[in-house]
C-alpha positions as CSV (number, residue, x, y, z in Angstrom):
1,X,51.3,-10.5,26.9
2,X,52.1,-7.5,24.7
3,X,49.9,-6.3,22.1
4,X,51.6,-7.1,18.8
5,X,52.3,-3.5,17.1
6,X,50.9,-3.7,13.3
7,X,52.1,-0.1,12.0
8,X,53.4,-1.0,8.3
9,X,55.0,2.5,7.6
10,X,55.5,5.5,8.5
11,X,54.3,8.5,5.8
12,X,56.4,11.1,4.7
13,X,58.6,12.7,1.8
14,X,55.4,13.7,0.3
15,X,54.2,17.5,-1.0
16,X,51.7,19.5,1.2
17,X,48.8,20.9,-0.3
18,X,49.5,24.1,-2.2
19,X,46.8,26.7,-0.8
20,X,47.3,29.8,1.1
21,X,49.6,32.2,-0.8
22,X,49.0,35.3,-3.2
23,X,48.6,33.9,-6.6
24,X,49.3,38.0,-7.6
25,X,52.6,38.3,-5.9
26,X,53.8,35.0,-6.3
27,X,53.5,35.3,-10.4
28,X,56.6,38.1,-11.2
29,X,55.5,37.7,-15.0
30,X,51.7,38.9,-14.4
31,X,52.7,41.6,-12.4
32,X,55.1,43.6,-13.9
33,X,52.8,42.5,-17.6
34,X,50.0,44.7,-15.5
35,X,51.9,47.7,-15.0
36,X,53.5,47.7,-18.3
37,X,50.6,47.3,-20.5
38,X,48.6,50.1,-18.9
39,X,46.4,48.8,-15.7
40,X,49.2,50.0,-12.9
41,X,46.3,51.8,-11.1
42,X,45.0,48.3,-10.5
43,X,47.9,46.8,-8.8
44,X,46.2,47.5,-5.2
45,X,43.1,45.7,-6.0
46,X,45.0,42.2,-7.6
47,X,46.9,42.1,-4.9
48,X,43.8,41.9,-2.7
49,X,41.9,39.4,-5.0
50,X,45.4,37.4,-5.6
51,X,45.2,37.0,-1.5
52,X,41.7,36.0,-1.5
53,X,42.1,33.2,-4.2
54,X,45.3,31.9,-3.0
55,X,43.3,30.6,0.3
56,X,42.6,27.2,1.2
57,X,38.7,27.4,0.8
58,X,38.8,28.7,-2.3
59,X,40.9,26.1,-3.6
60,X,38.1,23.5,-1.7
61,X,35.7,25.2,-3.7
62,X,37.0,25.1,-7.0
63,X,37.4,21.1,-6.7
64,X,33.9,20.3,-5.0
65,X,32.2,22.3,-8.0
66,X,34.3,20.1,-10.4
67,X,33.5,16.9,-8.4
68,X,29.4,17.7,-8.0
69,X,28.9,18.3,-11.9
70,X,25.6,20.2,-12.6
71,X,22.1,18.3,-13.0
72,X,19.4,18.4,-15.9
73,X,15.7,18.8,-14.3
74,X,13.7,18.6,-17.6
75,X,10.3,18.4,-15.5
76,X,8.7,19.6,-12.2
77,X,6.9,17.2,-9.6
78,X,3.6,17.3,-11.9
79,X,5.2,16.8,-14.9
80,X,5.6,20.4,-16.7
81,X,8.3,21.4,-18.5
82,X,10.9,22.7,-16.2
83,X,14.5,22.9,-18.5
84,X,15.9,23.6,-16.0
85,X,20.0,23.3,-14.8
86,X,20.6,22.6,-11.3
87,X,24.7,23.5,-9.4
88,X,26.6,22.7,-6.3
89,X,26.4,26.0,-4.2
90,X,30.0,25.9,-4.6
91,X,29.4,26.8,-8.0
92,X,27.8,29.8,-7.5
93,X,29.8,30.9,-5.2
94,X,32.4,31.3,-7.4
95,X,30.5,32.8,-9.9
96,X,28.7,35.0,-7.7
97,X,32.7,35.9,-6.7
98,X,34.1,36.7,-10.2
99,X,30.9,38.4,-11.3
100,X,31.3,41.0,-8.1
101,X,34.8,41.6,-8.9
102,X,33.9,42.5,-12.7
103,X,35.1,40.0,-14.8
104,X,32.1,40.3,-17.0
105,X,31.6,43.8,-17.4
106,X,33.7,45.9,-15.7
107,X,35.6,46.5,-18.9
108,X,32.4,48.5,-20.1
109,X,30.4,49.6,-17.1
110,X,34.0,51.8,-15.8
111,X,36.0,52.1,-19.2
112,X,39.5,53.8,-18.8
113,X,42.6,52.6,-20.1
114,X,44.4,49.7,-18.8
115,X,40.6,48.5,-18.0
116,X,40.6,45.1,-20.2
117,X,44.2,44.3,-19.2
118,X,43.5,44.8,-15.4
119,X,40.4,42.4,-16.5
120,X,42.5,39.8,-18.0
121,X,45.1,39.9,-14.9
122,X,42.0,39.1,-12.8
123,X,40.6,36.4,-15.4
124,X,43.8,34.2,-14.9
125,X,44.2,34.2,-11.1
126,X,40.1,33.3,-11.0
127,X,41.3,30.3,-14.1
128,X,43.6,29.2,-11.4
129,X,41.0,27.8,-9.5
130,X,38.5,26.6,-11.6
131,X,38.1,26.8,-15.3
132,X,34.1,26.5,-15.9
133,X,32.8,29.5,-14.6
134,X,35.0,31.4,-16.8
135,X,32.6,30.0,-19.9
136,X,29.2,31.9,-19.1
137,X,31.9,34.9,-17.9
138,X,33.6,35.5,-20.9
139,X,30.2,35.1,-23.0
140,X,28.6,37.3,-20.9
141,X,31.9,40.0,-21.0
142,X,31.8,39.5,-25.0
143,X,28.5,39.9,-25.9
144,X,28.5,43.1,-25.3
145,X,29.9,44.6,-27.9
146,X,27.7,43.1,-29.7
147,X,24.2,44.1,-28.5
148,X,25.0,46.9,-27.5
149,X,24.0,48.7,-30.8
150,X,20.4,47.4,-30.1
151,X,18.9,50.3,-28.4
152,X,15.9,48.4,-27.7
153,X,18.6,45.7,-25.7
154,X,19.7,48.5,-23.6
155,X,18.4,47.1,-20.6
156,X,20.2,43.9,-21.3
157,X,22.9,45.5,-21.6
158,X,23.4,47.2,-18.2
159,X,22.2,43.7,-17.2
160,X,25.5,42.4,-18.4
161,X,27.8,44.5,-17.3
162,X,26.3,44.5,-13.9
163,X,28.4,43.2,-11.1
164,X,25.4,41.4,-9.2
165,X,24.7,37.5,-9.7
166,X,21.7,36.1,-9.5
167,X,21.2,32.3,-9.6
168,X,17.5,32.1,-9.7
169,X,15.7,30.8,-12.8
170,X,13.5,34.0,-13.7
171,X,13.2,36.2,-15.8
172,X,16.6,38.1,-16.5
173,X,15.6,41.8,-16.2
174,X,14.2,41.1,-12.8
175,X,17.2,40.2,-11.5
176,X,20.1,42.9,-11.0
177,X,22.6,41.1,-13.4
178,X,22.4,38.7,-15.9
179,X,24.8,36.0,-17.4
180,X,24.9,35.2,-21.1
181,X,25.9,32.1,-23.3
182,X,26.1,31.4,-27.2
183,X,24.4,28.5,-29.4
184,X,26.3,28.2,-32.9
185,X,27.3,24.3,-33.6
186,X,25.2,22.1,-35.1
187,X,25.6,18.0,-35.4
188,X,26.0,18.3,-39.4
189,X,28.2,21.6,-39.4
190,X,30.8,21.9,-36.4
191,X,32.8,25.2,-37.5
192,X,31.1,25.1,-40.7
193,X,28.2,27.5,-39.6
194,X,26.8,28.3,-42.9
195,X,25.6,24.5,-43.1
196,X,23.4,25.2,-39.9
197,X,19.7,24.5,-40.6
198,X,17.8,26.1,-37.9
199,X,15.5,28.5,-39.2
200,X,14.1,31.8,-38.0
201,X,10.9,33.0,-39.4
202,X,10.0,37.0,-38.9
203,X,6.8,38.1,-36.6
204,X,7.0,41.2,-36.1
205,X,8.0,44.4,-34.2
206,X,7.7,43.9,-30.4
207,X,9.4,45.5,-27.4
208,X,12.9,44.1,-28.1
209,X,13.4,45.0,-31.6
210,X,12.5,42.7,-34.9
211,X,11.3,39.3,-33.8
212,X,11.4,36.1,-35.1
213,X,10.4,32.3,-34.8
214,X,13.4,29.9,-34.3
215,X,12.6,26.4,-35.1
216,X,15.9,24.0,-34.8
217,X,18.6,22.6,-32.8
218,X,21.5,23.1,-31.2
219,X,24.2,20.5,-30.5
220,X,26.6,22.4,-28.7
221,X,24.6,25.1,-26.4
222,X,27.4,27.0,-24.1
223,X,26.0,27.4,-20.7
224,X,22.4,27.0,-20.7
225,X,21.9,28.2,-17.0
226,X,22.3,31.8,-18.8
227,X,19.1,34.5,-18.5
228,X,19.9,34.7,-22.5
229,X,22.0,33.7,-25.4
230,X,23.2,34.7,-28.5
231,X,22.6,32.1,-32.0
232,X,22.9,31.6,-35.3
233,X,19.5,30.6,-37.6
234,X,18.7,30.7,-41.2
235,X,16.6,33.4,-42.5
236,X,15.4,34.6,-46.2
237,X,13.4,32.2,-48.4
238,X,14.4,29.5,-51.3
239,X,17.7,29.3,-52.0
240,X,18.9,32.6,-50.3
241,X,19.4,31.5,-46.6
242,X,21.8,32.8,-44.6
243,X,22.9,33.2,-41.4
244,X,21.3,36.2,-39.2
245,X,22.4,36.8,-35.0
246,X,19.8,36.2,-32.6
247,X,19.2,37.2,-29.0
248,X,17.5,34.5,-27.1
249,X,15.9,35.0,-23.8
250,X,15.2,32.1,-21.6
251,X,12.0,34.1,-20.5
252,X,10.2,36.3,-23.1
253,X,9.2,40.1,-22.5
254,X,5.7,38.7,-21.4
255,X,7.5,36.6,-18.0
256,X,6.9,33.5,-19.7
257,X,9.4,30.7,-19.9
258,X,10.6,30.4,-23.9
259,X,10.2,27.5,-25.9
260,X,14.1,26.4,-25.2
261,X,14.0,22.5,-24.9
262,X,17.0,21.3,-23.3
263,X,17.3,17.5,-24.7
264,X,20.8,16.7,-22.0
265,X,23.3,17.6,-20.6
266,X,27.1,16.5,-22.6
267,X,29.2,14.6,-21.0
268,X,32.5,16.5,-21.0
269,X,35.9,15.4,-20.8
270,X,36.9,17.9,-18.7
271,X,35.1,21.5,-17.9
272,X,33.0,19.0,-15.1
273,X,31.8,22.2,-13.2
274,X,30.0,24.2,-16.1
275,X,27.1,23.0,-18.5
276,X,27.3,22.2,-22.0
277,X,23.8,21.2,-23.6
278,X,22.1,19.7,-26.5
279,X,18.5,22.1,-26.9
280,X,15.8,22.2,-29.9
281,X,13.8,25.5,-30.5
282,X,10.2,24.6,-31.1
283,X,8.8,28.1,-32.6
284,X,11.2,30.0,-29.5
285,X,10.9,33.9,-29.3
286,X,14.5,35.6,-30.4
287,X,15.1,39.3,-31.7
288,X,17.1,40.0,-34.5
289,X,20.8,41.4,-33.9
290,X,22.7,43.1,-36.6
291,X,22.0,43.1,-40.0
292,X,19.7,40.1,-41.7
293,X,22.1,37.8,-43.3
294,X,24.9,39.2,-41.1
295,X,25.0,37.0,-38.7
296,X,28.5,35.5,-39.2
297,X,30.2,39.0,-39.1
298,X,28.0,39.8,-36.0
299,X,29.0,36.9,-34.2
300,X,32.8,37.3,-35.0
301,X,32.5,40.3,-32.9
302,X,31.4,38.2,-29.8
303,X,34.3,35.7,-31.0
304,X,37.1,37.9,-30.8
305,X,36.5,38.6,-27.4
306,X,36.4,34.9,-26.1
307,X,39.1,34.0,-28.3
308,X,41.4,36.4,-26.0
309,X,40.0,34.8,-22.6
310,X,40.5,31.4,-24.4
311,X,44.0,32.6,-24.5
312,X,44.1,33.8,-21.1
313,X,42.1,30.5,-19.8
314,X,45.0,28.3,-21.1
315,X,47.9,30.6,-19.4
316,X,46.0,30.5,-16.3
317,X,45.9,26.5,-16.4
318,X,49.7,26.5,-17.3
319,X,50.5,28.7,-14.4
320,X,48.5,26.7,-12.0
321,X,50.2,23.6,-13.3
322,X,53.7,25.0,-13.2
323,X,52.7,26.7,-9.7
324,X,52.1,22.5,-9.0
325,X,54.7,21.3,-10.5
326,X,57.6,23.5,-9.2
327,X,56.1,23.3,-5.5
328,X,56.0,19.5,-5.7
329,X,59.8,19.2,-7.0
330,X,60.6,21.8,-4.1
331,X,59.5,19.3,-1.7
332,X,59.9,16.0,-2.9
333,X,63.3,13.9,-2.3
334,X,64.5,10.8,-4.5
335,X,68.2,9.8,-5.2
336,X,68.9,11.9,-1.5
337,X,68.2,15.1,-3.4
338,X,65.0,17.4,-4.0
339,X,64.1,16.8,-7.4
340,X,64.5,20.5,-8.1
341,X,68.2,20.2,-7.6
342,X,68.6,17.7,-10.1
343,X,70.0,18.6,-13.5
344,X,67.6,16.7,-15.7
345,X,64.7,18.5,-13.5
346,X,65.4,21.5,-13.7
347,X,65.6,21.3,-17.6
348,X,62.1,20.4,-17.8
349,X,60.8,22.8,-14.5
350,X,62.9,25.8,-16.7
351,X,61.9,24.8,-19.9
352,X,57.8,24.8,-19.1
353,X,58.4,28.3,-16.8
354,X,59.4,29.9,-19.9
355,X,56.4,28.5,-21.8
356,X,54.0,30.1,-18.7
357,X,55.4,33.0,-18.7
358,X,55.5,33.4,-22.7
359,X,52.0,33.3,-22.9
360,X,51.3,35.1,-20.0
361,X,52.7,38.5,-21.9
362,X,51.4,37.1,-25.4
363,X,47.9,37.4,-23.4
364,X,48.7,40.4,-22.0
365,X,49.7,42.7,-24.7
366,X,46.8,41.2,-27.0
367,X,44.6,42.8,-24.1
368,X,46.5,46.0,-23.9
369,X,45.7,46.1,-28.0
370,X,42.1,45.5,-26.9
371,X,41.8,48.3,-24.6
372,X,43.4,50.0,-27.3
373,X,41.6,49.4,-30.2
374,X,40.7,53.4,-31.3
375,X,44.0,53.3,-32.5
376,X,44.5,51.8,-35.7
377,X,48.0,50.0,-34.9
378,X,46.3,48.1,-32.1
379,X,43.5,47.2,-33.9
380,X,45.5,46.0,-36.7
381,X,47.6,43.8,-34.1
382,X,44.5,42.6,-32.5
383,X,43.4,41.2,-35.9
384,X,46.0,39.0,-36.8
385,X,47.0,38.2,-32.9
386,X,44.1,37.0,-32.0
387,X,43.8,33.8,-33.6
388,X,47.5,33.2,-33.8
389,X,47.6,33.6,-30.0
390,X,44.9,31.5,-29.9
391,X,46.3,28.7,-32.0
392,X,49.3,28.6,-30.3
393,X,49.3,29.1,-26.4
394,X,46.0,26.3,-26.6
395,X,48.1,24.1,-28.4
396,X,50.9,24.0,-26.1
397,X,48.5,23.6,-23.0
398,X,47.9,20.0,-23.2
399,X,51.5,18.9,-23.3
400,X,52.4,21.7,-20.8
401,X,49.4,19.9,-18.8
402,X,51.0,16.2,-19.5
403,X,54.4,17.2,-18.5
404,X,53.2,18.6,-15.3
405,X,51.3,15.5,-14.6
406,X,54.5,13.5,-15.1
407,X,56.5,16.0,-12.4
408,X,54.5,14.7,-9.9
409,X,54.9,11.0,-11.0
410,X,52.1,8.5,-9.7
411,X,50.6,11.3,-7.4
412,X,49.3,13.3,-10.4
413,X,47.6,10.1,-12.2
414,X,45.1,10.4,-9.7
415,X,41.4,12.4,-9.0
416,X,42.7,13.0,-5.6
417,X,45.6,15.0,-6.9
418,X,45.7,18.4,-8.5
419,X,46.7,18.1,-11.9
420,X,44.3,15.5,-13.4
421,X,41.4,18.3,-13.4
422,X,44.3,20.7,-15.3
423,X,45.3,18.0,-17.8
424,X,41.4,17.4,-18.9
425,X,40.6,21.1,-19.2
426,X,43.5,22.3,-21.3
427,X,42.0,20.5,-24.8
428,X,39.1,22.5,-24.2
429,X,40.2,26.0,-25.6
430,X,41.9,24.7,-28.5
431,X,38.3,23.6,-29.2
432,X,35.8,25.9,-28.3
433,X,35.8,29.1,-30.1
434,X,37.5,27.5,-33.5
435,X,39.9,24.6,-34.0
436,X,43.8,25.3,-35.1
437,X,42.3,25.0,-38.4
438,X,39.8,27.4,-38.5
439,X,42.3,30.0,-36.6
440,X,45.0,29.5,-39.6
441,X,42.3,30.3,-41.9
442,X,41.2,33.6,-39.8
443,X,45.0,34.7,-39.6
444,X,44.9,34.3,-43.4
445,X,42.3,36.4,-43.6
446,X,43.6,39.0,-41.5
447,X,46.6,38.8,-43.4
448,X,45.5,38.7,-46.7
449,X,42.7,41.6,-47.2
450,X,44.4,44.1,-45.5
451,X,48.2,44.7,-46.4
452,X,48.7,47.1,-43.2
453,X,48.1,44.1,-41.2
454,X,51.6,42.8,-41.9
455,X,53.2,46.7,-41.5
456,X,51.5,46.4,-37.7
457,X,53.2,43.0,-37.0
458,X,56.6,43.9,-38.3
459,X,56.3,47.4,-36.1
460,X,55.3,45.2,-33.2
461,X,58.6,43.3,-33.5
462,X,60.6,46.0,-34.5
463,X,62.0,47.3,-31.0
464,X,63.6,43.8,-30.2
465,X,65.4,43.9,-33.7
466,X,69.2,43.6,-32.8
467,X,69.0,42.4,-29.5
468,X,69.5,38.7,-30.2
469,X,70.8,37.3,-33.1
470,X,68.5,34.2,-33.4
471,X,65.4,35.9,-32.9
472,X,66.6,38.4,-35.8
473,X,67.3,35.5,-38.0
474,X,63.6,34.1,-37.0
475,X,62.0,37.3,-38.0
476,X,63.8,37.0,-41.2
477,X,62.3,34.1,-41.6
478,X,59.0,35.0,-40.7
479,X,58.7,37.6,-43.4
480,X,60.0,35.5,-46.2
481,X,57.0,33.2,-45.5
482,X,54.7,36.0,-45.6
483,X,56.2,36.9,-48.8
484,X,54.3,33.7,-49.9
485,X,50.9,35.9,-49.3
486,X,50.9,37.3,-52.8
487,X,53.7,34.7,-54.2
488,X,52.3,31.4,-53.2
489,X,49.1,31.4,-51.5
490,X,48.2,28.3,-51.7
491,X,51.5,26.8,-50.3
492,X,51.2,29.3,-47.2
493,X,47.7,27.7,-46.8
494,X,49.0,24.0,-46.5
495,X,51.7,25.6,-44.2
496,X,49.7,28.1,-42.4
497,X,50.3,26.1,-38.6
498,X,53.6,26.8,-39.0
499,X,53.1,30.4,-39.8
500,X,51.1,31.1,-36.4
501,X,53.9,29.3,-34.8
502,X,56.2,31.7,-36.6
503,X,54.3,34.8,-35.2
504,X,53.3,33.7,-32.0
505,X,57.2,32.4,-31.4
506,X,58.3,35.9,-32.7
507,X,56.0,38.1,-30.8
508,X,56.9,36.4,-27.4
509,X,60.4,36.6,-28.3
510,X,60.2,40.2,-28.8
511,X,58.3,41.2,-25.5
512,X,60.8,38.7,-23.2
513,X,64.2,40.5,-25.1
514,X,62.8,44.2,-24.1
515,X,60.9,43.5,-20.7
516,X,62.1,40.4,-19.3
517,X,65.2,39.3,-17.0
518,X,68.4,38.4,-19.4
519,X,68.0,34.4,-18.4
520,X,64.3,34.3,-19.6
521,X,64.9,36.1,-22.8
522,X,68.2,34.8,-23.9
523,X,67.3,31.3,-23.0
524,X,63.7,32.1,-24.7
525,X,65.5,32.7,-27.3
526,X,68.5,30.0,-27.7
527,X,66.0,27.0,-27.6
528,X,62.7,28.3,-29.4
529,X,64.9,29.8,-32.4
530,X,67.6,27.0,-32.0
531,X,68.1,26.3,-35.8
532,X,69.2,22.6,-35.3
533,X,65.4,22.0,-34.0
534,X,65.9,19.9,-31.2
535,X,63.7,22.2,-29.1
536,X,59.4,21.5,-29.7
537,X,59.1,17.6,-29.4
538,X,58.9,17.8,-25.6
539,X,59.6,20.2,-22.4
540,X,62.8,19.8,-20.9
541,X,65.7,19.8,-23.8
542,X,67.1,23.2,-23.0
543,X,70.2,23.8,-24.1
544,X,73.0,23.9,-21.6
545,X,73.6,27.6,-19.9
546,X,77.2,28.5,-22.2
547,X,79.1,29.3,-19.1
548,X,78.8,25.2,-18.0
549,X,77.1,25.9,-14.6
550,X,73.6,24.4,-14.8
551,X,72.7,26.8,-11.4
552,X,73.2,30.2,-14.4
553,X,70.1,30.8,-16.0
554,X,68.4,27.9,-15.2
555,X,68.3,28.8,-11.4
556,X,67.4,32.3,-12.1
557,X,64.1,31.3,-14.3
558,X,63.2,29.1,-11.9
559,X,63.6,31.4,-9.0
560,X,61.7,33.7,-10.7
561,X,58.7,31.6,-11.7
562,X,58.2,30.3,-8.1
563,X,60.3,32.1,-5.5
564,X,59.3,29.6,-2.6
565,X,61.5,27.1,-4.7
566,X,64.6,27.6,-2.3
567,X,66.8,28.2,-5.4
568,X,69.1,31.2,-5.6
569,X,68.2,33.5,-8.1
């Protein structure tokens, strides 16, 4: 008698994994960003490391990190204090990976122009496959600046910037290269630093400079696997505290381990392959950086710096997303069509490309202004840019993420799949570095105590001026609510979200009309200017192409932003 055959169905119609391809050459909109913002010289080497990451095993290695989420090994076998943070090799791997290919210091160990935008380029790919070793990375890259006028942290320094990772917990200048992380939030102050209650009490000259006691806690303390960090304590006496910058070494100048007491590890939404900590100081060793009392101003140095990669962190999650999202619709069929031929599809695939690649050039030209900062128009722009860019392209990453998820239907709802990592890590930078809040009150700032500030922004927009007519009639809008600066201050403070949106939506629309293809900007520009408002509430209500043939500009954007899609450009 014949075996009964029990095969229930037959698999297929379904998306192959998305892995070997160049993530350099497949992303037009980084590209030609690189050579027009200064860093043509090094096209050559993205394309090399844009082949390397677009492989299969890096992909595999960017998802085991994220699913074997490092361990806290507070004490050895015979019960000493150990504080210790344990990784998947995977993890360092991909550290040991970005680190080699300066991410954290090349910027300042070979400076030349174009340096921090050929950084940046590199940055996003490496975001692209996995988000949490860009944390200690961008510390590490960011600190710089601020130590560096410690002479007696020279050898830090050069630690830093140094392209050799070493994973082992000793102490950091034994090691070729060192990677650095911050502690600034406390449980009773979040952004509100100046309510911080840690306390640093002076002891002396020694070999790193003026030292102090630091007696406290921590509840946010970025990265503790780092050789050293940078914090905030208290110092003066009475009533006069205030807030002085710290270098923290996990080991002192003597070998021995500091008196860092990692309490756990936090439990993160997203971010699963990097650390996060809660840590008291119990009399720890730290050197004083900057001036006493300084400490906010010194550590707004650092800050600008991360706020860019924060930026560039979020477009490198939206262009892994769309990369996802686009390559899934170019393969999957429902209705006897691929979804990337259907009308309402395409609206949405179009209408998130021109988000990606938006704040891919916002990200961009702030880093050509930071590469650029000797000149005063570029330091001006980097100012007020910063946070605004901030505020907005980490904003519009979690619904970019959502959206995404939602191409991909059931299939994205699920660990196995590649957008539920994407979707819980785009909150993150929004976060970390300063809330939307707290950037609308550091673009008032900028604003506000320097007039020239605003005379930078307008000559930023200035060359696009005439080349679309709702984009002109934005700007015009934009300056009448920074009329409000000296007019209505308060209002503009209650309204100051909108401004960012204002300047962010204006300096993208600017660098699409004078460097990108015709269907970007012009469609850019008719839906994120489009008076009657209909555009914002949600991806995919792009206004019709005026011609009536939904293959016009649609096709072309999407062509663009993923050229395996099949369409016809």
């Amino acid at each position: 008698m014949e075996a009964l055959a029990h095969t229930t169905h037959e698999v297929f119609n379904q998306t192959p994994p998305l892995a070997d391809y160049n993530l350099y050459t497949a992303n037009l909109a980084l590209r030609e960003a690189v050579t027009r913002e200064g860093a043509k010289w090094a096209d050559a080497e993205l394309l090399e490391r844009g082949s390397e990451l677009g492989r299969a095993e890096m992909f595999e290695r960017g998802i085991i990190a994220n699913k074997n989420p490092p361990t806290l090994k507070l004490f050895d076998a015979t019960g000493n204090r150990r504080d210790e943070v344990e990784f998947h090799p995977s993890y360092h791997e991909l550290m040991g990976y970005i680190k080699r290919h300066g991410a954290s210091g090349r910027p300042w160990a070979e400076p030349r122009t174009g340096a921090h935008v050929a950084r940046a380029a590199f940055f996003m790919m490496m975001g692209e496959i996995d988000n949490g070793t860009l944390c200690p990375t961008t510390m590490t890259y960011a600190v710089v600046p601020a130590i560096q006028h410690e002479p007696k942290l020279a050898d830090w320094v050069s630690k830093a910037i140094s392209a050799d990772y070493d994973k082992r917990f000793i102490p950091g200048l034994q090691k070729g290269g060192v990677t650095f992380g911050m502690g600034m939030t406390e449980k009773q102050g979040g952004s509100d630093v100046r309510a911080n209650t840690t306390m640093a009490t002076y002891a002396g000259e020694s070999e790193w400079g003026s030292e102090y006691r630091i007696t406290g806690h921590k509840w946010f303390f970025s990265a503790p696997m780092c050789d050293a960090f940078l914090i905030l304590a208290q110092t003066g006496s009475g009533g006069n505290h205030a807030p002085t910058c710290f270098f923290l070494p996990r080991f002192g100048p003597d070998g021995k381990q500091n008196e860092i007491r990692l309490q756990r590890l936090k439990d993160k939404v997203g971010d699963r392959s990097n650390a996060g900590s809660e840590v008291e100081f119990c009399g720890a060793r730290a050197w004083r950086v900057g001036k006493e009392s300084r400490g906010i101003q010194t550590i707004l140095e650092m800050g600008t710096y991360t706020r860019l990669d924060c930026v560039l962190g979020t477009s490198s999650q939206m262009r892994a997303a769309l990369s996802q999202a686009i390559h899934h619709a170019s393969h999957r069929q429902v209705f006897g069509r691929r979804l990337i031929e259907q009308p309402m599809m395409q609206n949405v695939l179009a209408d998130l490309a021109l988000e990606s690649e938006a704040s891919t050039v916002l990200g961009m030209r702030l880093a050509r202004a930071f590469d650029r900062k000797s000149d005063e128009q570029e330091a001006l722009l980097a100012r007020v840019l910063t946070p605004v860019a901030k505020y907005w392209v980490c904003k519009r990453g979690s619904i970019f993420g959502a959206e995404a998820m939602e191409v991909w239907g059931g299939n994205g709802y699920v660990e196995d799949g590649p957008l539920g990592r994407i979707f819980r890590q785009m909150p993150l930078n929004s976060i970390w570095e300063g809330s939307g809040n707290v950037m609308g009150l550091d673009t008032l700032r900028a604003l506000s105590k320097n007039p020239r500030v605003v005379e930078a922004l307008e000559a930023e927009l200035a060359p696009a001026r005439g080349m679309d007519k709702q984009f002109d009639a934005h700007v015009s809008g934009l300056k009448d609510l920074l009329g409000k600066l000296t007019s209505s201050p308060a209002e503009l403070e209650f309204r100051a979200r909108e401004l960012m949106q204002k300047i962010a939506l204006a300096v993208q629309g600017s660098l699409l009309l004078q460097h990108a293809p015709t269907a970007v900007a012009e469609t850019f520009c008719v839906s994120r200017f489009a008076v009657d408002g209909k555009w914002g509430a949600a991806y995919g209500v792009l206004p019709a192409p005026s011609d009536g043939h939904i293959d016009g500009n649609i096709g072309k954007i999407l062509a663009r932003a993923w050229p395996a899609s099949g369409l016809n450009a």
